[in-house]
Z-matrix of the N, CA and C atoms (Angstrom, degrees):
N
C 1 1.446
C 2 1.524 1 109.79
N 3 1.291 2 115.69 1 149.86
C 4 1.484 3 115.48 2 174.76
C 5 1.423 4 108.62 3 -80.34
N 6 1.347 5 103.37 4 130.07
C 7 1.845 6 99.76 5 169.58
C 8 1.876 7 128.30 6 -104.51
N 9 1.481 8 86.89 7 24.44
C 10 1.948 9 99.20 8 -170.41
C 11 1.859 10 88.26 9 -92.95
N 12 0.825 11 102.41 10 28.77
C 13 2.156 12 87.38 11 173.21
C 14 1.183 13 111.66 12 -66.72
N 15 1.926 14 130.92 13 -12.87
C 16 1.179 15 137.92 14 -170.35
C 17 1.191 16 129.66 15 60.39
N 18 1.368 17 121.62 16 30.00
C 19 1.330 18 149.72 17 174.07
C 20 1.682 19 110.54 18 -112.31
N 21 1.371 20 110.90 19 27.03
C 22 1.537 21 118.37 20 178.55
C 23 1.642 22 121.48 21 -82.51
N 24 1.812 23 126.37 22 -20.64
C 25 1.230 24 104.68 23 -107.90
C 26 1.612 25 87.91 24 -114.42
N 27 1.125 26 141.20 25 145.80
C 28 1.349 27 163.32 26 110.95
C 29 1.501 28 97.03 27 64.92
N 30 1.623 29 145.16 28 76.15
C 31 1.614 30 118.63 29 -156.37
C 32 1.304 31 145.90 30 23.28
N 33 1.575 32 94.81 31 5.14
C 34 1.968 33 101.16 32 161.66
C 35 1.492 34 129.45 33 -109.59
N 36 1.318 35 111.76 34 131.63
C 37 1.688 36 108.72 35 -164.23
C 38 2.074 37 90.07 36 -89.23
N 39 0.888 38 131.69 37 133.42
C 40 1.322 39 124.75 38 154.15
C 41 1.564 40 111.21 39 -84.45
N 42 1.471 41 96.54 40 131.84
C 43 1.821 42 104.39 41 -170.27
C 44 1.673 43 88.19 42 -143.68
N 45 1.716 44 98.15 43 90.15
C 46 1.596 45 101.31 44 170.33
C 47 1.754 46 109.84 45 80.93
N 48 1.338 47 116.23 46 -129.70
C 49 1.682 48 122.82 47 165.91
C 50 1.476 49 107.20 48 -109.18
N 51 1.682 50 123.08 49 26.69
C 52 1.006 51 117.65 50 -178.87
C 53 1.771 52 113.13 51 -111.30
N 54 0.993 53 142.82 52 108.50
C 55 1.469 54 118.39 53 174.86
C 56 1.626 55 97.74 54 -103.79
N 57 1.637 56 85.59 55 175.49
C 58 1.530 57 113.42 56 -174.93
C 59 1.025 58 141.56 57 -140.58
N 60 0.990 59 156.97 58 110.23
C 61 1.732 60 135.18 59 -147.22
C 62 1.948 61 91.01 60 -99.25
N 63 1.492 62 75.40 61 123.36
C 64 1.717 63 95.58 62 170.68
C 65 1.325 64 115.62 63 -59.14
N 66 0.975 65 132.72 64 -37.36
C 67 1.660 66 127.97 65 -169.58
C 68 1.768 67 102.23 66 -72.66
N 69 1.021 68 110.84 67 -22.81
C 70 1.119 69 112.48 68 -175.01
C 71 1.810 70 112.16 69 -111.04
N 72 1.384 71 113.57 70 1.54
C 73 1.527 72 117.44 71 164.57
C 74 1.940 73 109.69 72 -96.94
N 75 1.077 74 84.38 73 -34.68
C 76 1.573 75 115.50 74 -170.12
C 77 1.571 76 112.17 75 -89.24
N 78 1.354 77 135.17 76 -7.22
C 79 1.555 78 134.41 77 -172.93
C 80 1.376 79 114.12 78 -12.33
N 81 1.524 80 131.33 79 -81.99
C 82 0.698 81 150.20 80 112.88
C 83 2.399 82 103.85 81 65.63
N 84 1.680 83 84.90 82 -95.49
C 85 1.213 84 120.23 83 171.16
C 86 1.070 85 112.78 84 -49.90
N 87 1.494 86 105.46 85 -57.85
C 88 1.492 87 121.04 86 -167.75
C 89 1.572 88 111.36 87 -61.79
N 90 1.472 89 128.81 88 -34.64
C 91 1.157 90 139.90 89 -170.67
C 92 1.597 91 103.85 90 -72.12
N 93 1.594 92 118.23 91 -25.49
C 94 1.396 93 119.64 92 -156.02
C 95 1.691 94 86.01 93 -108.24
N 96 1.238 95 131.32 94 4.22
C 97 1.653 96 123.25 95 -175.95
C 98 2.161 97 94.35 96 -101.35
N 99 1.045 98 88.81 97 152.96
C 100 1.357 99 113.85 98 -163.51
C 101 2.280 100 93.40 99 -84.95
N 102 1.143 101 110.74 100 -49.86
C 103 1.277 102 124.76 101 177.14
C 104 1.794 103 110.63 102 -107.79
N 105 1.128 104 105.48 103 118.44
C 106 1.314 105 126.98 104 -171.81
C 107 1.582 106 125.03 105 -90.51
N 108 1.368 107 97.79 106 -19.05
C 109 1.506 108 131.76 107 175.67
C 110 1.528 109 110.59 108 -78.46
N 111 1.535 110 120.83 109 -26.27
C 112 1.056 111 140.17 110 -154.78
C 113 1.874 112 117.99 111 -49.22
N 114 1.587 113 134.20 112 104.04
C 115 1.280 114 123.42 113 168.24
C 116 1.304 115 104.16 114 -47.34
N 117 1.638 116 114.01 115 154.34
C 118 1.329 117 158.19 116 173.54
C 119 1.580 118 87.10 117 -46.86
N 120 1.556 119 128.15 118 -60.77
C 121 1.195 120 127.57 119 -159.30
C 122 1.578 121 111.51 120 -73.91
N 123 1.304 122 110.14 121 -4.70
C 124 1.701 123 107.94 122 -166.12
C 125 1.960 124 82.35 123 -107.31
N 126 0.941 125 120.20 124 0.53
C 127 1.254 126 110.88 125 168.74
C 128 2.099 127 113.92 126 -101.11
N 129 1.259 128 112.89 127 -68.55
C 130 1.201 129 104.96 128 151.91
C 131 1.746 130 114.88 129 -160.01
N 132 1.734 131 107.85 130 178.30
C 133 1.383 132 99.55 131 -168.44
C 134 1.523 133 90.59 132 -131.41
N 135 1.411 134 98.83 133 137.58
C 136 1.411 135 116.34 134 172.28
C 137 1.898 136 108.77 135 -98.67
N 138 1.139 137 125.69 136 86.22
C 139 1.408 138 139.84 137 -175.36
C 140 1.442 139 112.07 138 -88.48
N 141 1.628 140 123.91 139 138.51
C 142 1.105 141 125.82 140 -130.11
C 143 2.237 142 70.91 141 -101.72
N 144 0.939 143 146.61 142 156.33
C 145 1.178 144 141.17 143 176.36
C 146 1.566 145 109.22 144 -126.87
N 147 1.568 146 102.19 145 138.79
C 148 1.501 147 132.18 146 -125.92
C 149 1.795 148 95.25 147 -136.28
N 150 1.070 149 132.38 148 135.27
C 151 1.540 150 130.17 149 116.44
C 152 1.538 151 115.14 150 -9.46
N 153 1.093 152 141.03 151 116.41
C 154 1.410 153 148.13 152 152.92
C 155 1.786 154 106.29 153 -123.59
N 156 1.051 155 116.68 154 83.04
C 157 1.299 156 141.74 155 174.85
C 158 2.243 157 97.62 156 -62.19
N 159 1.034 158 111.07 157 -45.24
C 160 1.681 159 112.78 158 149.12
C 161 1.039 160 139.43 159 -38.18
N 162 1.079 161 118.65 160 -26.51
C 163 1.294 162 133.37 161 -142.68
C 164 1.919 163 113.25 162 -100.81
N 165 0.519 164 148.28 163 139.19
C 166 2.119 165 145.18 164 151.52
C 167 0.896 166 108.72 165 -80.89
N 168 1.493 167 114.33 166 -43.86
C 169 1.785 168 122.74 167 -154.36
C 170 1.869 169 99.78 168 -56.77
N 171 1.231 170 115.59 169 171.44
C 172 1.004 171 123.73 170 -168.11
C 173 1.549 172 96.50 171 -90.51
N 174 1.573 173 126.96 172 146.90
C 175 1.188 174 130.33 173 -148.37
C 176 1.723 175 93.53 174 -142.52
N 177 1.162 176 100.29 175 137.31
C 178 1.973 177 98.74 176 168.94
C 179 1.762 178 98.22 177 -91.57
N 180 1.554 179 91.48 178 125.45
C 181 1.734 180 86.45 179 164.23
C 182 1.341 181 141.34 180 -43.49
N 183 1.722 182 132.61 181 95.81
C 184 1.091 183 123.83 182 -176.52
C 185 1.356 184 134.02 183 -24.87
N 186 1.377 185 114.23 184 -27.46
C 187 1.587 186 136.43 185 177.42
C 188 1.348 187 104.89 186 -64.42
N 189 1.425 188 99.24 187 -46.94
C 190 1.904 189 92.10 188 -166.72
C 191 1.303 190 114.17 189 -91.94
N 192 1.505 191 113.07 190 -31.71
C 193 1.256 192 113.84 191 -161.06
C 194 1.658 193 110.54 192 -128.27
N 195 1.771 194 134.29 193 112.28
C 196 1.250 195 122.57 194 -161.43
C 197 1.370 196 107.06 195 -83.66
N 198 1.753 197 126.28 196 -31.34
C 199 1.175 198 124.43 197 -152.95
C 200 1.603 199 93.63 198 -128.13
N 201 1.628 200 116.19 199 134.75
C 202 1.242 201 123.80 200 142.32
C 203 1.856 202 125.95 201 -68.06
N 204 1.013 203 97.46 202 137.26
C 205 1.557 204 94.52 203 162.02
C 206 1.896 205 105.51 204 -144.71
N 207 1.716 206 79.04 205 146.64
C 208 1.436 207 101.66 206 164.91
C 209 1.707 208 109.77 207 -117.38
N 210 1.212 209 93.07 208 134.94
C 211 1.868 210 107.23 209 163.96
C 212 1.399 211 101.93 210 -90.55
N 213 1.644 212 124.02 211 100.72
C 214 1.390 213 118.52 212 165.20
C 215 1.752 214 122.28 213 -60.11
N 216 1.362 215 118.01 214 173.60
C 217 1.223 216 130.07 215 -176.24
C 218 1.323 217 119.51 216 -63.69
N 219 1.441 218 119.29 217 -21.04
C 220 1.310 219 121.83 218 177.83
C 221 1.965 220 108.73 219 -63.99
N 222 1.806 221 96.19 220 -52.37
C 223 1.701 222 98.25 221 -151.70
C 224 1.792 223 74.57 222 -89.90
N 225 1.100 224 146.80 223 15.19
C 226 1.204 225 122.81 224 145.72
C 227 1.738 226 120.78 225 -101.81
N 228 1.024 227 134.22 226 -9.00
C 229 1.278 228 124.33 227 133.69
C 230 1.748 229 130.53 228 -57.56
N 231 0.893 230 90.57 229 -36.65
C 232 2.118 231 99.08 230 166.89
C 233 0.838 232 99.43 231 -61.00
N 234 1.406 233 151.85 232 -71.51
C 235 1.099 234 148.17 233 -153.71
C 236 1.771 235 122.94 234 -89.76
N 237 1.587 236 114.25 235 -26.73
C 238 0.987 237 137.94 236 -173.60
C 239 1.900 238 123.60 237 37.80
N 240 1.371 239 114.23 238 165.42
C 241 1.644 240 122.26 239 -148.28
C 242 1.666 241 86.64 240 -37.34
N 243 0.935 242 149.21 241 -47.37
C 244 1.958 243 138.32 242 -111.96
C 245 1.749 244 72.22 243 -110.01
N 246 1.016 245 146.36 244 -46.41
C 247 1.873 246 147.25 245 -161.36
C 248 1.247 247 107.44 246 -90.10
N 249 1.548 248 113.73 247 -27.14
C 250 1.060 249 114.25 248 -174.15
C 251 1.680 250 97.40 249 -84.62
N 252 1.257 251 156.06 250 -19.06
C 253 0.750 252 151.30 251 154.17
C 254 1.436 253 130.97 252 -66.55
N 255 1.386 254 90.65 253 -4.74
C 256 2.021 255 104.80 254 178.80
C 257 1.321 256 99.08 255 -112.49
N 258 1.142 257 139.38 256 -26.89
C 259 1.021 258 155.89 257 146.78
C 260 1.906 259 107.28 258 -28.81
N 261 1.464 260 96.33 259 -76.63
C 262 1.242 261 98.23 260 -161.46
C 263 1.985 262 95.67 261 -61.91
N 264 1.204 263 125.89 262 -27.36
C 265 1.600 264 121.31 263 -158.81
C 266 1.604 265 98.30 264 -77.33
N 267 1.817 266 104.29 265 -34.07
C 268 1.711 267 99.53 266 -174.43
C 269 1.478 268 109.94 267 -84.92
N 270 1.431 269 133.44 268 -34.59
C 271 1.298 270 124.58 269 134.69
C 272 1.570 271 118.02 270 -6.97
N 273 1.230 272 123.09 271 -104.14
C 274 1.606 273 125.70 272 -176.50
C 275 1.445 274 118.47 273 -40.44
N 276 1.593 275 120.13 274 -18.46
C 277 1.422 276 120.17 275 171.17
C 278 1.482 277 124.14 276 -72.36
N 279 1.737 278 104.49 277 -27.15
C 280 1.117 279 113.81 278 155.24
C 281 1.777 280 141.19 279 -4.05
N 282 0.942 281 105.53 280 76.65
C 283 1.811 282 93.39 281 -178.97
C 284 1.274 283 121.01 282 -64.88
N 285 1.661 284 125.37 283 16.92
C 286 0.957 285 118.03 284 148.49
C 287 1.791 286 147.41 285 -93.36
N 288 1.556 287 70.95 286 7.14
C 289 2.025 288 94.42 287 170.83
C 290 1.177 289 100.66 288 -98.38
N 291 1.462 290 126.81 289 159.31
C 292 1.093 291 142.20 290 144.10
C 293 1.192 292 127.04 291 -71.80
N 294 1.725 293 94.66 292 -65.62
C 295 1.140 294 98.39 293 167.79
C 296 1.558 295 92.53 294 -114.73
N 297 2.083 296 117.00 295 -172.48
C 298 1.346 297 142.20 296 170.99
C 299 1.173 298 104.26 297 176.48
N 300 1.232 299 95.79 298 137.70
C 301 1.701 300 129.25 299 159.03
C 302 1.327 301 120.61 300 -160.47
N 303 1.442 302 90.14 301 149.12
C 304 1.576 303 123.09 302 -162.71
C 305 1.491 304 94.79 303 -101.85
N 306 1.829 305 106.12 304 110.76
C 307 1.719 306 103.22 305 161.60
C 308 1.642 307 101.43 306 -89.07
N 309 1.486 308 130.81 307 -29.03
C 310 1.030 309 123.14 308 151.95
C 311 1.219 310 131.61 309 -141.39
N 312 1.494 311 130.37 310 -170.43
C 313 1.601 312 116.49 311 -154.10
C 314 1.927 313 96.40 312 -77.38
N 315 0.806 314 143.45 313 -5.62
C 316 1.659 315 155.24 314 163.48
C 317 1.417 316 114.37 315 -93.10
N 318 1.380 317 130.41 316 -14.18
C 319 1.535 318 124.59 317 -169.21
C 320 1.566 319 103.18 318 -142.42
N 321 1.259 320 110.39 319 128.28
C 322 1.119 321 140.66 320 -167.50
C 323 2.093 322 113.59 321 -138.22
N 324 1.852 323 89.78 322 126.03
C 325 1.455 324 89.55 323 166.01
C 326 1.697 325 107.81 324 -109.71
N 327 1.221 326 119.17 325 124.28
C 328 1.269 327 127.86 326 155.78
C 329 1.328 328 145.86 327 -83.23
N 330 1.226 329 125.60 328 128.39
C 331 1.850 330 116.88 329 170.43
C 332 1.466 331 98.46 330 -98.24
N 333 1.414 332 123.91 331 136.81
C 334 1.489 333 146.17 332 -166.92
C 335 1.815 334 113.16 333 -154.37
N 336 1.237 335 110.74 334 128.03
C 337 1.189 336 106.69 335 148.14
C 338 1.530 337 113.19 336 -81.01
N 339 1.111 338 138.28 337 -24.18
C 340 1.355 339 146.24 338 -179.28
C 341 1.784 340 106.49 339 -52.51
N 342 1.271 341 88.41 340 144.49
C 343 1.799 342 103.90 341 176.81
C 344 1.542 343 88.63 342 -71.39
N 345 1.528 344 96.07 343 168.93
C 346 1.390 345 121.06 344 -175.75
C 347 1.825 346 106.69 345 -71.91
N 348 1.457 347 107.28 346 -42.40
C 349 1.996 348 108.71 347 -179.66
C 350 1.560 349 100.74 348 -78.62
N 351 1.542 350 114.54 349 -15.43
C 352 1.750 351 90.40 350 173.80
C 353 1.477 352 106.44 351 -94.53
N 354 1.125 353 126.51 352 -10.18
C 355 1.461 354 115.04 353 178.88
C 356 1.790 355 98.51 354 -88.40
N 357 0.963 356 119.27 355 1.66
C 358 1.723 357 114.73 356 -168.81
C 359 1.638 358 78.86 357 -99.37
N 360 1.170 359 111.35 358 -52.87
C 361 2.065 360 113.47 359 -174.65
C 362 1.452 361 106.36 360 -45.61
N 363 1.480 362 108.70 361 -44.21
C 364 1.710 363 108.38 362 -176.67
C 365 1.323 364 115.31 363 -67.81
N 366 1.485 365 113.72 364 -33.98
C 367 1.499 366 117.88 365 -173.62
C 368 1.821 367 112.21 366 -73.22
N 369 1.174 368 104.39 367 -19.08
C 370 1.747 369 115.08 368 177.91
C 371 1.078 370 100.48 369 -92.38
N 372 1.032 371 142.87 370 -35.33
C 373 1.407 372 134.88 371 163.58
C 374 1.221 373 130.77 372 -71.86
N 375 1.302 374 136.48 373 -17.99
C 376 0.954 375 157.35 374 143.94
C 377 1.837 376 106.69 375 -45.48
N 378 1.774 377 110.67 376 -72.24
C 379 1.218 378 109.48 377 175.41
C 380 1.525 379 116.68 378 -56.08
N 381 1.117 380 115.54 379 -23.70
C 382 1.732 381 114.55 380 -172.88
C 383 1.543 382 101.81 381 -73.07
N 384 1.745 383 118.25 382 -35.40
C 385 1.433 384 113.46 383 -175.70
C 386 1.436 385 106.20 384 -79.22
N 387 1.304 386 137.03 385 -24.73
C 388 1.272 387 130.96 386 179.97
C 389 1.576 388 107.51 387 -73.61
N 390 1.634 389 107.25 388 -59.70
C 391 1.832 390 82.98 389 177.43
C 392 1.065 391 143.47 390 -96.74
Protein backbone atom coordinates (compact mmCIF):
# COMPACT_ATOMS: atom_id res chain seq x y z
CA UNK A 1 0.00 0.00 0.00
CA UNK A 2 1.18 3.53 -0.48
CA UNK A 3 1.75 5.39 2.74
CA UNK A 4 2.34 9.20 1.23
CA UNK A 5 -1.67 10.06 1.66
CA UNK A 6 -0.17 12.74 4.15
CA UNK A 7 -2.16 11.82 6.96
CA UNK A 8 1.09 10.45 8.81
CA UNK A 9 2.24 13.17 11.05
CA UNK A 10 3.14 13.38 14.80
CA UNK A 11 -0.73 14.18 16.41
CA UNK A 12 -1.41 16.60 13.56
CA UNK A 13 -4.08 15.95 10.92
CA UNK A 14 -3.29 18.51 8.00
CA UNK A 15 -6.76 19.80 6.73
CA UNK A 16 -5.82 22.29 3.84
CA UNK A 17 -3.26 25.23 5.49
CA UNK A 18 -4.96 24.51 8.63
CA UNK A 19 -3.53 21.96 11.21
CA UNK A 20 -4.80 20.67 14.43
CA UNK A 21 -3.76 18.74 17.20
CA UNK A 22 -5.94 15.68 17.44
CA UNK A 23 -5.98 15.13 21.07
CA UNK A 24 -7.49 18.16 21.38
CA UNK A 25 -10.11 17.86 18.24
CA UNK A 26 -10.61 14.33 19.17
CA UNK A 27 -10.80 14.35 23.35
CA UNK A 28 -13.13 12.06 23.41
CA UNK A 29 -10.95 9.21 21.61
CA UNK A 30 -8.05 10.42 22.99
CA UNK A 31 -9.17 9.68 26.63
CA UNK A 32 -10.13 5.98 25.54
CA UNK A 33 -6.36 5.41 23.76
CA UNK A 34 -3.95 3.78 26.06
CA UNK A 35 -0.87 6.07 24.45
CA UNK A 36 -1.50 9.67 24.23
CA UNK A 37 1.66 10.41 22.38
CA UNK A 38 0.24 8.32 19.68
CA UNK A 39 1.03 9.30 15.55
CA UNK A 40 -2.02 9.72 13.32
CA UNK A 41 -0.51 6.59 11.53
CA UNK A 42 -0.53 4.20 14.59
CA UNK A 43 -4.14 5.04 14.67
CA UNK A 44 -5.16 4.55 11.00
CA UNK A 45 -4.03 5.00 7.28
CA UNK A 46 -6.03 6.18 4.57
CA UNK A 47 -3.81 4.77 1.39
CA UNK A 48 -4.37 6.06 -1.95
CA UNK A 49 -5.11 2.32 -3.75
CA UNK A 50 -3.02 1.21 -6.65
CA UNK A 51 -2.60 -1.74 -9.17
CA UNK A 52 -0.03 -4.07 -7.47
CA UNK A 53 0.48 -6.43 -10.33
CA UNK A 54 3.10 -8.08 -7.33
CA UNK A 55 1.00 -8.68 -5.24
CA UNK A 56 -1.39 -12.30 -4.24
CA UNK A 57 -2.85 -10.58 -1.40
CA UNK A 58 -6.32 -9.80 -2.05
CA UNK A 59 -6.64 -6.33 -3.74
CA UNK A 60 -9.86 -3.91 -3.95
CA UNK A 61 -10.44 -3.15 -7.59
CA UNK A 62 -8.82 0.08 -8.57
CA UNK A 63 -12.02 0.83 -10.61
CA UNK A 64 -14.26 0.62 -7.75
CA UNK A 65 -12.53 1.54 -4.94
CA UNK A 66 -9.73 4.70 -4.78
CA UNK A 67 -8.72 4.58 -1.11
CA UNK A 68 -7.68 1.77 1.27
CA UNK A 69 -8.25 2.15 4.83
CA UNK A 70 -7.09 0.56 7.88
CA UNK A 71 -8.65 1.06 11.44
CA UNK A 72 -5.45 0.55 13.59
CA UNK A 73 -5.41 -1.24 17.03
CA UNK A 74 -5.55 1.71 19.06
CA UNK A 75 -9.20 3.27 17.72
CA UNK A 76 -10.26 -0.35 17.77
CA UNK A 77 -9.59 -0.96 21.29
CA UNK A 78 -11.33 2.56 22.12
CA UNK A 79 -14.09 1.65 20.72
CA UNK A 80 -14.02 -2.14 21.07
CA UNK A 81 -15.71 -5.39 18.89
CA UNK A 82 -19.71 -4.21 19.65
CA UNK A 83 -18.67 -0.11 18.15
CA UNK A 84 -16.55 -1.39 16.04
CA UNK A 85 -19.29 -2.91 14.27
CA UNK A 86 -21.44 0.34 14.44
CA UNK A 87 -18.71 1.97 13.47
CA UNK A 88 -18.05 0.01 10.53
CA UNK A 89 -22.23 0.18 9.38
CA UNK A 90 -22.17 4.22 10.06
CA UNK A 91 -18.97 4.44 8.11
CA UNK A 92 -20.55 2.83 4.81
CA UNK A 93 -23.71 5.09 5.31
CA UNK A 94 -21.53 7.76 4.68
CA UNK A 95 -22.45 9.93 1.65
CA UNK A 96 -19.15 10.44 1.14
CA UNK A 97 -18.40 6.99 -0.43
CA UNK A 98 -19.65 5.94 -3.41
CA UNK A 99 -18.84 3.02 -3.13
CA UNK A 100 -17.45 0.70 0.40
CA UNK A 101 -16.65 -2.48 1.44
CA UNK A 102 -15.52 -4.13 4.30
CA UNK A 103 -13.10 -7.29 3.59
CA UNK A 104 -12.78 -6.97 7.29
CA UNK A 105 -14.22 -5.33 10.38
CA UNK A 106 -10.71 -2.91 10.29
CA UNK A 107 -10.24 -2.79 6.38
CA UNK A 108 -12.16 -1.02 4.14
CA UNK A 109 -12.05 -0.17 0.26
CA UNK A 110 -13.48 3.15 -0.61
CA UNK A 111 -14.60 5.28 -3.73
CA UNK A 112 -14.19 9.14 -2.67
CA UNK A 113 -13.83 12.25 -4.28
CA UNK A 114 -12.38 13.33 -0.92
CA UNK A 115 -8.56 13.79 -0.30
CA UNK A 116 -6.94 11.22 1.69
CA UNK A 117 -6.61 13.84 5.32
CA UNK A 118 -10.36 14.60 4.84
CA UNK A 119 -11.48 11.15 4.74
CA UNK A 120 -8.95 10.34 7.77
CA UNK A 121 -10.86 13.77 9.49
CA UNK A 122 -14.24 11.98 8.80
CA UNK A 123 -13.13 8.70 10.16
CA UNK A 124 -12.05 10.50 13.68
CA UNK A 125 -14.98 12.04 13.85
CA UNK A 126 -16.98 9.50 13.31
CA UNK A 127 -14.87 7.47 16.07
CA UNK A 128 -15.07 10.46 18.51
CA UNK A 129 -19.09 10.32 18.05
CA UNK A 130 -19.30 6.66 18.75
CA UNK A 131 -17.25 6.63 21.96
Amino acid sequence: MNTTAGVSFAGILKNGEKEMNLQEKYPKLFEKLEDKEVELRHLLNVDENYEDYDSEEFEFDVEEYNYVIYIAEPIQKALGSAKMEEFMVKLEAKSAFENFVASEIDLYGVKSALRGDEIASLILELAEEIV
